[in-house]
MARGU-241560 format. One record per residue (C-alpha): x, y, z. Coordinates in steps of 0.001 Angstrom, whole numbers. Example, Ala and Ser with C-alpha at 12.3 -4.5 7.8 and 13.67 -1.06 7.14 Angstrom:
2
> 12300, -4500, 7800
> 13670, -1060, 7140
% end
This chain:
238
> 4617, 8292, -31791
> 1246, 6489, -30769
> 8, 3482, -32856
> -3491, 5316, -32317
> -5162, 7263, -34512
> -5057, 11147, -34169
> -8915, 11742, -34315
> -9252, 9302, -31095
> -6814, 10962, -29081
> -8084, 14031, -30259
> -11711, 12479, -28892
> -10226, 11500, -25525
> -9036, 15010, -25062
> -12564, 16669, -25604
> -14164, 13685, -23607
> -11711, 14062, -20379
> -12965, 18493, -20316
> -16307, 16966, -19794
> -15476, 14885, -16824
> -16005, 16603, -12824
> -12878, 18469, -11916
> -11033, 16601, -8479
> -7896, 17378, -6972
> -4922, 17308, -8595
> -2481, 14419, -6723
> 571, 16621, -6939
> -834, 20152, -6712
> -4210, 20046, -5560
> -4723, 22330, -7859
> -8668, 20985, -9454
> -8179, 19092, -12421
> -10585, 17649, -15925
> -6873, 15454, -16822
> -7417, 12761, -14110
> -4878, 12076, -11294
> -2839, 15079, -11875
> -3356, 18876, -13908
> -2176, 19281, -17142
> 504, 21831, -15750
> 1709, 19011, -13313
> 1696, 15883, -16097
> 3979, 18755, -18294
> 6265, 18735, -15965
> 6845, 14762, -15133
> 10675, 13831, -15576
> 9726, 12603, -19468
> 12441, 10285, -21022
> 13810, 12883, -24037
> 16939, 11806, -23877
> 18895, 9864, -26493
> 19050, 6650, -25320
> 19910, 2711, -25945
> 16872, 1683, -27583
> 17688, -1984, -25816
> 17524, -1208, -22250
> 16855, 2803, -22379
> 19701, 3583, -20844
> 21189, 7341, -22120
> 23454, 6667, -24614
> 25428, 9519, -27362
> 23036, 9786, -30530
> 20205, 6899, -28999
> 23553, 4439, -30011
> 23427, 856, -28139
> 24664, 861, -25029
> 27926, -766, -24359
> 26328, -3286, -21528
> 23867, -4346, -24184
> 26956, -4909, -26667
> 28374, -6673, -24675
> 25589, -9306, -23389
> 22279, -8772, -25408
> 19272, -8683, -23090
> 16488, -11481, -24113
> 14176, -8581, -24884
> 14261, -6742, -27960
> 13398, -3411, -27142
> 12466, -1402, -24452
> 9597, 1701, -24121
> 9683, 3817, -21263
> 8253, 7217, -20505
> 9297, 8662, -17480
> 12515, 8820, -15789
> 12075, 6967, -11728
> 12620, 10330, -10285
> 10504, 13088, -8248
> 7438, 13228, -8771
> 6615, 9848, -10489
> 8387, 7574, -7758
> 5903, 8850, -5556
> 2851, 7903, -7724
> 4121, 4669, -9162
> 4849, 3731, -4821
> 1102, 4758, -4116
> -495, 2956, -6879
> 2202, 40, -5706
> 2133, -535, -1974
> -798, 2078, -1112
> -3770, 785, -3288
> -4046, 4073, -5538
> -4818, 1470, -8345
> -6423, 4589, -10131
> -2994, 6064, -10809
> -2775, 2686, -13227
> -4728, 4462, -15890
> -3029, 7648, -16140
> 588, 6091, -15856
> -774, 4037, -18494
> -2250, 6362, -21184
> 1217, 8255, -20750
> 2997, 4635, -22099
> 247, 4588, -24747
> 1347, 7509, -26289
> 4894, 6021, -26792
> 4058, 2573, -28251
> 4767, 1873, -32102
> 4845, -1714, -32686
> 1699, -3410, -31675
> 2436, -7151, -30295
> 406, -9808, -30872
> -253, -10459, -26499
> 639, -8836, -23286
> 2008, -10199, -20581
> 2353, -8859, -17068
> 5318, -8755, -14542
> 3593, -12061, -12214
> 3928, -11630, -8647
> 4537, -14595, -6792
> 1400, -15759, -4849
> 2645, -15136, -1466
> 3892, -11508, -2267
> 221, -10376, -4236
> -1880, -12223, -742
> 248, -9822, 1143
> -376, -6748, -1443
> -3523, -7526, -2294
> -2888, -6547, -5905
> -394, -6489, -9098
> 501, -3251, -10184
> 1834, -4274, -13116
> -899, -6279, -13889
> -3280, -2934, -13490
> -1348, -1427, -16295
> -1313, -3751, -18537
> -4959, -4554, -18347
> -5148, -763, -19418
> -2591, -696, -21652
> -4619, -4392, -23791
> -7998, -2141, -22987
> -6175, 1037, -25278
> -4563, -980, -27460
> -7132, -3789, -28343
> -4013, -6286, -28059
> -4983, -9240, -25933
> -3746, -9417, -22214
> -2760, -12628, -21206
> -3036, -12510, -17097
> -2295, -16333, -16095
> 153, -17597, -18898
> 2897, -16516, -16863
> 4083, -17418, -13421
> 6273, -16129, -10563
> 7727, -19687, -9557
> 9973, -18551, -7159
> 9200, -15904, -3950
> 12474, -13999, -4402
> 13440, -11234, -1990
> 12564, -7560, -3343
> 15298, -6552, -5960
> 15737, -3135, -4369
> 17197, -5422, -1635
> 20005, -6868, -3467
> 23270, -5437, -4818
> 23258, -4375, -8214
> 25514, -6520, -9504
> 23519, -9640, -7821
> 20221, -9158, -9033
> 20464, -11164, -11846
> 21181, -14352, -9957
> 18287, -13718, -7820
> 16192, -13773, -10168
> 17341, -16716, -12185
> 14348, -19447, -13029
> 11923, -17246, -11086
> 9282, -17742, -14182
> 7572, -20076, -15796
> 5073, -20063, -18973
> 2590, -22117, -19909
> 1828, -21069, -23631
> 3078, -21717, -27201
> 4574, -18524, -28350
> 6202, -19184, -31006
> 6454, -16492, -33821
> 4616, -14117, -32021
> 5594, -10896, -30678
> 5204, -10513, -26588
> 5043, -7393, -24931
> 5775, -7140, -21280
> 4557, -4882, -19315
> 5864, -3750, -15245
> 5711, -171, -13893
> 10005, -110, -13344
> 12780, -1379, -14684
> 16070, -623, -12564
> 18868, -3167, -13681
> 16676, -4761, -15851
> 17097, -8181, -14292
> 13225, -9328, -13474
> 12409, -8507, -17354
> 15016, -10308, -18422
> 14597, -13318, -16636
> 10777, -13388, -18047
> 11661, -12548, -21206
> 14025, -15514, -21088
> 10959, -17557, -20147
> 8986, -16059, -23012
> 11743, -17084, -25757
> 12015, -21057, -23808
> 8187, -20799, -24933
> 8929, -19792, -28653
> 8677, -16161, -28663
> 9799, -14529, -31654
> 10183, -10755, -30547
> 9536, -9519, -26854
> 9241, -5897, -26035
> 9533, -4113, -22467
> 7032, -1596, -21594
> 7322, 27, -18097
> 6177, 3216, -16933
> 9565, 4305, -16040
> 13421, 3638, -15956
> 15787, 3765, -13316
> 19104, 5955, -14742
> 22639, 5628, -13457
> 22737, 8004, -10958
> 19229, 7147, -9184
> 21022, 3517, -8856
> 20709, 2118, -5441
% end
């Protein structure tokens, strides 16, 4: 359930018929519902399934997982919409490495839509400085500045830092990730009581998120939530 009001999404529906038709990405099929048709964005591998409400993961019932029994992540909660399958890996890559940066908004209305505790800030997932020179731009930063823009919750895009140029995590083993990430953040605001969301467009083991979240409870955070566009699941594990 969306924390906004039926009559506005109601609004943006009857605004977006209004808009020029283009393309559809996946189709090409021509289009008033942005990147992709309505038809296409029906069909996107949704997250239905029951699952830990931790770390997403499909669990029996929506029951904690037993990896998050065992070792509780240092985020609260996690939101996710889509599973990181066919066709959304291909949009969340092109709005990553091949500057579709207008994918951001429609990834990001879909995450909207699933959001029901508003946090008090946003944070996104930093890049460190030499990786965003050589990208040119944070995609996870481009979501959450939509996400702050739909949800009137202040974005906060310099509070947190990527100390640390680690290799890519889909270059590491699995089971390694976590080390590679260790003390890769650092934050430079006073957090404490408040409720942080954090915002990056995949989480896979959920190592980077952790390790910021971490960072966000050193600074005094009180609750921290996960929001990413869409979650790895066992068998898409690489």
């Amino acid at each position: 359930m969306s924390i906004l009001p039926r009559s506005l999404l109601n609004i943006g529906a009857k605004l977006g018929q209004l808009l020029p038709a283009q393309p559809c990405l996946l189709c090409g099929a021509m289009s008033h519902h942005g990147a992709w048709c309505a038809a296409c964005g029906t069909a996107l591998p949704y997250l239905t399934a029951a699952h830990c409400p931790v770390c997403a993961l499909p669990t029996l019932d929506g029951a904690l997982c037993g990896r998050c029994l065992k070792k509780n992540p240092h985020f609260d909660r996690t939101v996710a919409v889509f599973a990181y399958s066919f066709p959304v890996d291909k949009l969340v890559q092109a709005l990553k490495f091949n500057e579709q940066l207008h994918l951001a908004n429609g990834l990001a209305d879909r995450l909207v839509q699933r959001i029901s505790i508003r946090p008090d800030s946003i944070v996104a997932m930093p890049l460190h400085p030499a990786r965003l020179k050589q990208r040119g731009h944070n995609q996870s930063l481009e979501l959450a500045r939509r996400l702050a823009y739909k949800l009137d919750v202040p974005l906060l895009p310099h509070t947190c830092q990527r100390v640390r140029d680690t290799p890519p995590q889909s270059a590491i083993k699995w089971n390694e990730r976590g080390k590679n990430m260790r003390k890769a953040f650092h934050c430079m605001e006073n957090f404490t009581g408040k409720h942080v969301a954090m915002v990056d467009d995949v989480m896979t083991s959920g190592a980077s998120l952790n390790e910021l979240a971490l960072a966000l409870r050193r600074c005094g955070a009180r609750e921290v939530s996960a929001w990413v566009v869409a979650r790895t699941l066992p068998h898409d594990r690489s």
